[in-house]
C-alpha angles and dihedrals in degrees: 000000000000120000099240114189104205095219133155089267090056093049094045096047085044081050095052090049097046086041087050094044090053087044100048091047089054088043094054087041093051088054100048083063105048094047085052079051104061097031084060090221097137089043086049091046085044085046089050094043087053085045097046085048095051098044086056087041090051083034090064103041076056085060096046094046082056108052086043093051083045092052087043086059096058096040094052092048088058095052079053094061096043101048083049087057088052104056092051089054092053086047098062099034085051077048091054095043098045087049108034095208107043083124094149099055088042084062095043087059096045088055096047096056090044082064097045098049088054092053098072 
């Protein structure tokens, strides 16, 4: 094996290759950052994660127009119904006060909106 004097010119020349070593790697490391920088690709990757978070965000309000339109739906199809039930019941009561005497369908109607009320 070789005969190594540890002196002050073998430190220090251990020290400036550490020293270059360090300096190389934050060089490289610099310059890794500084190529990403003109070539604008962190500020395209920050542009498509604000993109990306407003499309779910968009996404989602979707889903709630819709739940709400759904529920609409439903609620328009029971004014239907009831508005349907209405007009029977004016039917028969106009019937009632043309005639005078158009009891029994007064009480068919009558009937008819009892269940109806039950139902739901």
């Amino acid at each position: 094996m070789p005969d190594v004097t540890l002196g002050l010119d073998t430190i220090l020349l251990s020290l400036a290759v550490i020293l270059l070593i360090a300096n190389t790697v934050s060089v490289l490391n610099k310059g890794r950052k500084d190529i990403r920088e003109l070539t604008g690709a962190d500020r395209r990757s920050q542009e498509l994660t604000d993109i990306k978070g407003r499309l779910s965000a968009v996404e989602s309000d979707i889903e709630d127009i819709n739940d709400r339109l759904d529920e609409g739906e439903k609620n328009f199809g029971k004014i239907s119904k009831d508005t349907e039930q209405i007009m029977n019941v004016l039917d028969g009561l106009l019937m009632h006060f043309i005639s005078g005497n158009d009891t029994e369908k007064l009480r068919s109607v009558k009937e008819e909106l009892d269940h109806y009320k039950n139902a739901r």
